[in-house]
N, C-alpha and C positions, 0 to 999 in steps of 0.2 A: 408713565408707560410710553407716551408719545417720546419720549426724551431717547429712551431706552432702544423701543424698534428702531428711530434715527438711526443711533448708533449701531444695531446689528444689521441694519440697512444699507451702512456702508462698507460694512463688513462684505456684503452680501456682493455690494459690487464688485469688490475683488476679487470675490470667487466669482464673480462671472468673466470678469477679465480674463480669469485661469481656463475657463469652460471655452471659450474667442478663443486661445490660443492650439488648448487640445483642437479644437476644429479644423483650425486650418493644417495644424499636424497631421489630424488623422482623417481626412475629408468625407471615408468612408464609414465613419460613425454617426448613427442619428441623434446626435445631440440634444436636436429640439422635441425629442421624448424623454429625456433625462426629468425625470416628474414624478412626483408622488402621488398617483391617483385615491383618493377618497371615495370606496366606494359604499352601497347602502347609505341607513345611518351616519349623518357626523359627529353625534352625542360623544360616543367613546372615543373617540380620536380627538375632542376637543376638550374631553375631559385629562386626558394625559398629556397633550398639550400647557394644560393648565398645571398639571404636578411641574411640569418643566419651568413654566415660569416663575413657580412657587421657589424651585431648586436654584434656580441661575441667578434672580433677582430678591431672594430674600433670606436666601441659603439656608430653606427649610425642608424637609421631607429627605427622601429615598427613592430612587427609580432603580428597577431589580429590569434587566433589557438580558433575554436570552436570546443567542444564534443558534438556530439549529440546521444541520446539513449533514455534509459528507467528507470525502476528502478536501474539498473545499475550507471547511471549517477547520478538521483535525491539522493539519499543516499548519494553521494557526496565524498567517503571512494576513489572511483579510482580517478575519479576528479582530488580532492587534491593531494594524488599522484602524477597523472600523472603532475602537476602543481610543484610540489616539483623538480620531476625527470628531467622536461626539462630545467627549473629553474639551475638544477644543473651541468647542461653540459656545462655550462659556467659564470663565475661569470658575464659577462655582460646580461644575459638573463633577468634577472629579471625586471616585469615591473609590469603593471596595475593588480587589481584584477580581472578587469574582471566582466562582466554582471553574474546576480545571479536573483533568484525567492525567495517572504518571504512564502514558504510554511507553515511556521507554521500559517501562518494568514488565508492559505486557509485550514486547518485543517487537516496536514497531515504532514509527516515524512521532516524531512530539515537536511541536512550539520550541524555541529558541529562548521564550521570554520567562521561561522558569526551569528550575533545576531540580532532579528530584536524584539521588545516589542511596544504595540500600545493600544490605549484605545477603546474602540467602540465594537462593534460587526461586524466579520464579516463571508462571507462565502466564502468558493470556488468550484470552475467548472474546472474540466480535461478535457483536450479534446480525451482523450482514454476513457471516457464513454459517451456510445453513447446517454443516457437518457440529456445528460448537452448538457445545450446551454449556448453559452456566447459569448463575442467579446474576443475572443482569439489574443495573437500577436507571435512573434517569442518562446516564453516560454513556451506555449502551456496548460498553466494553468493561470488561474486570481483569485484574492483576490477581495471581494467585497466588501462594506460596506456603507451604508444609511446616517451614524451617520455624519453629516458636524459639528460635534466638534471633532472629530479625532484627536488624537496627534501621531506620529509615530516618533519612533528612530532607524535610523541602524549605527550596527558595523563590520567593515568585519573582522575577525582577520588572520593575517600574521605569522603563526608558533604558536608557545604557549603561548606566551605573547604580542608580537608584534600584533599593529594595522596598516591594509592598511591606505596612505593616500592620499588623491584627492586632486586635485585644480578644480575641475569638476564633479560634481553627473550630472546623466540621471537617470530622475522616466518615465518609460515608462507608458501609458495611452491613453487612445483615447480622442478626446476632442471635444467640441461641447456644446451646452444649457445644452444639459438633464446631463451633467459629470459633477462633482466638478472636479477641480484643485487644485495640490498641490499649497502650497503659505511657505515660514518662515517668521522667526521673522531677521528682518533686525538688529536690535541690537546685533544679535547672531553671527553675520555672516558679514565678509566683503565683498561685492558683487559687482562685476564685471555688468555682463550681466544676463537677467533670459529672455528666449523665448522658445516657443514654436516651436519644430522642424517638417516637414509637415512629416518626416521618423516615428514619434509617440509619441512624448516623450519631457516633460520639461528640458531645459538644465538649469545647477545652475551654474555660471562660478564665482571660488571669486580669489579675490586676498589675498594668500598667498595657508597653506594647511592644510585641515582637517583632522580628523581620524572619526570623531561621524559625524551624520546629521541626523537633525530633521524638519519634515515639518507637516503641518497641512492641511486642505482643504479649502476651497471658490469655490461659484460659483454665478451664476444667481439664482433669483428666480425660474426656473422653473428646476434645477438641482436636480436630485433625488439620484443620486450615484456616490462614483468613483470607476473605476475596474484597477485595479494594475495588470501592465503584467509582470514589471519586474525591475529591478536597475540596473546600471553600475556606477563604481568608473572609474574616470581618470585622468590619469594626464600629464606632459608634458614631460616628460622625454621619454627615449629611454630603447626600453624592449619589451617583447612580455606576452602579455596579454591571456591569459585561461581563456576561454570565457565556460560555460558549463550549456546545455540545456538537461534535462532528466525530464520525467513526467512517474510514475508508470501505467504500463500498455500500454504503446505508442509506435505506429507499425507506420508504415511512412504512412498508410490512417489518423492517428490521427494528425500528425501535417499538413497534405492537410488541415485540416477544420478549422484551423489557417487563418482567414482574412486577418489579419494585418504582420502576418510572410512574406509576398515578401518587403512590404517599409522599417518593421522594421530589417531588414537583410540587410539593403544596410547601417546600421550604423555601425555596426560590422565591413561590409565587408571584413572577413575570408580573410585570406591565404591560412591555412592550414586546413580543415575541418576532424573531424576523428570521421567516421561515424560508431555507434553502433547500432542503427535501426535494429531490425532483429528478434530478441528472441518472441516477442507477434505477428509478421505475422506470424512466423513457427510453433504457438502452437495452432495445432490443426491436425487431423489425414491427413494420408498422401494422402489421397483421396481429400481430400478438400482443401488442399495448390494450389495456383496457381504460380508457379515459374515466369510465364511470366508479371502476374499482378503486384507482388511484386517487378518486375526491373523495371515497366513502370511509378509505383509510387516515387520509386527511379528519375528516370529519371526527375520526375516533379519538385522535392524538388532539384537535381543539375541544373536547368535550373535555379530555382530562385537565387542561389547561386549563378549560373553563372553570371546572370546579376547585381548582385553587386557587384563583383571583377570578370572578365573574367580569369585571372588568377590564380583561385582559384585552391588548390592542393585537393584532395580527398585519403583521407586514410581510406579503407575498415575493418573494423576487422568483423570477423566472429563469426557468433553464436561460446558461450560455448555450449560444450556438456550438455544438459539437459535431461529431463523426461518428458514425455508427460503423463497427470494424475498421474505421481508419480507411474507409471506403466513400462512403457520398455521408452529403450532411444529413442528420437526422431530423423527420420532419415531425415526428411527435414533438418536438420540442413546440409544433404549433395546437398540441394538445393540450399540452402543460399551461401554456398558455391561457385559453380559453377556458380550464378546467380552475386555475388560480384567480382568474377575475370574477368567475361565477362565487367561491370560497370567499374574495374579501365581501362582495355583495352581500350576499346570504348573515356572515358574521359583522356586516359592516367595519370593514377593516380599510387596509389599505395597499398597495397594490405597485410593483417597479416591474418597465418590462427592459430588464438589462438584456434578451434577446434581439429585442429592437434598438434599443440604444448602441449594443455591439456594432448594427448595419444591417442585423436579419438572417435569413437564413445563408450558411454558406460564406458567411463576413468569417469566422474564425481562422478564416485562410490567412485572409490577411493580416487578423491579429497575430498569426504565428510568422508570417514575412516579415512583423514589426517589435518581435521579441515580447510578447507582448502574451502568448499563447505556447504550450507546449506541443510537441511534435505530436502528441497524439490526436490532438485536436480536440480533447474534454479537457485538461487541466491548464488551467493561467501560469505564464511565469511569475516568480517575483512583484517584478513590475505592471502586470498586469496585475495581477490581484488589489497591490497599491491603489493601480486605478482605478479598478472596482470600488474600491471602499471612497477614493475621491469622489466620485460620480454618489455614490449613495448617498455620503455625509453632505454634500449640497443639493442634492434632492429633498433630502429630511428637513434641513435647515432652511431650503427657501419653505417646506412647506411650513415648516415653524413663523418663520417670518410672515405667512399670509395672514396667519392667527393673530401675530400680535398687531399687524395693520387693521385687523379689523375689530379689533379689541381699543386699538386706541384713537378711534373715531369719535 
């Protein structure tokens, strides 16, 4: 183990080298808060610690790591990243793709890093507008569509040319009379096992491994529709999975109105949960935020989580510094704050305050002077999101690093 920390020790210097460099680039960032606070308890946080080094150094186990947010996440730009960055903390990390949403199919912005093309017509419902109704599941948006002649194809992609591959697809759905069900072509596909799971979702089990999969619909005569909550690729190897759920517009009362999110979350069932929820409860004047509300709906969303892994870690990131109407910076973001450290405490979790590390309140100026920030002053460009997940993936990793120095004493 001594041998090993060495080595990711020095690793560790060069991303510090890289962190010297942002600094003097960006002089208006607080760097020297780029940290992973441990709050409460450190039981659970040194117990997933420990599945890590079981994963990287002995290439055993599975780590299941869910993002949850908003448009943050559905863009998909930190996501990946952050999926690249923990990926690269150790050559043995790498595993499953991980559950995904075909947003293009509910009519709206998707990730780059997979392709989804389908025949029919169809529609979608968010569950951050409040006018939709739909049977919502852990994704917290659905695809909908009439047409029981349906053909659908996905592709996840792995880097820039590489494809994910499964021995296992999950098409999450609700099921009953009134739903069509996915069905394939048996000719296409070596097939294992195909059941229906009671957590929400068709399992496909084949025997060998796929990169493509295509499925079509069937139901009963009295079937009217099927609504698409979501996908996961899996497989059997050892590796940890980025799992990433983000819907535009979605504050943590948006994913409460999610039905089917407490069964379909015990498939997941998260280790590592790294909660971005925050930016659309805090945008609104500072009169009308409810700080207490806003922990208590937290509070609901890690009970459900709780009860599908007890062990589950919670990692807080804090609102970006934003604009409230595109007018002054919003100072709830010093609610969220305060509201999130009390959360990792309470859960014993763990805690990043990327509002601080930005520069503070009112710094998104400047992230937008440096391309860095969109004109509206709540969304990252590109490259700023990148940066985000830089800054995150060597906050995770030194705190990983402190663990294994003190392990190998």
């Amino acid at each position: 183990m001594r041998i090993i920390a060495a080595i990711l020790l020095s690793v560790l210097s060069l991303s510090m080298m890289a962190q010297r460099e942002l600094q003097s680039r960006y002089p208006f960032m607080h760097l020297e808060d780029n940290r992973i606070q441990v709050l409460g308890d450190d039981d659970k946080v040194e117990d997933f610690f420990e599945k890590l080094d079981d994963l990287a150094f002995n290439g055993e186990g599975n780590i299941s790591i869910l993002h949850m947010g908003g448009s943050h996440v559905q863009a998909g730009t930190l996501s990946q990243a952050m999926r690249e960055g923990m990926h690269a903390m150790s050559p043995g990390l790498k595993g499953n793709r991980g559950f995904f949403f075909p947003f293009r199919l509910a009519h709206t912005n998707e990730p780059r890093n997979f392709s989804i093309s389908s025949t029919g017509d169809w529609d979608g419902y968010r569950c951050s507008v409040n006018n939709h109704s739909a049977r919502w599941g852990m994704s917290g948006i659905v695809a909908t569509t009439t047409d029981a002649d349906s053909r659908t194809t996905i592709v996840a992609y792995d880097g820039d040319t590489g494809k994910y591959r499964f021995s296992t697809i999950r098409i999450y759905h609700p099921s009953g009379g009134e739903y069509y069900h996915p069905i394939i072509d048996s000719n296409q596909y070596t097939v294992d096992t195909i059941f229906f799971d009671s957590r929400g979702f068709t399992e496909f089990r084949f025997r060998g491994n796929y990169s493509e999969f295509v499925f079509e619909l069937d139901g009963s005569d009295s079937a009217e529709s099927f609504v698409w909550q979501g996908v996961e690729f899996v497989n059997d190897w050892p590796g940890m999975s980025y799992h990433a759920i983000g819907v535009n517009g979605a504050s943590t009362k948006s994913y409460l109105r999610c039905e089917d999110f407490e069964s379909q979350i015990k498939a997941l069932a998260p280790d590592l949960v790294v909660f971005g929820i925050g930016i659309n409860d805090a945008y609104m004047s500072q009169d009308r935020f409810e700080p207490e509300v806003f922990k208590a709906r937290y509070d609901s969303l890690m009970d459900m989580l709780e009860a599908a892994n007890p062990s589950v870690v919670f990692l807080f990131l804090t609102n970006n510094d934003s604009y409230y109407r595109r007018r002054y910076p919003n100072p709830n973001a010093l609610e969220v704050q305060r509201v999130m450290k009390e959360l990792a405490e309470e859960r014993d979790g763990m805690y990043w305050d990327l509002f601080e590390v930005m520069g503070g309140l009112g710094s998104v100026d400047l992230w937008v002077d440096r391309g860095l920030a969109r004109s509206d002053r709540i969304h990252m460009s590109p490259d700023g999101y990148r940066l985000q997940a830089e800054l995150l993936t060597y906050a995770i990793e030194r705190a990983w690093l402190n663990h294994l120095e003190e392990h190998a004493r």
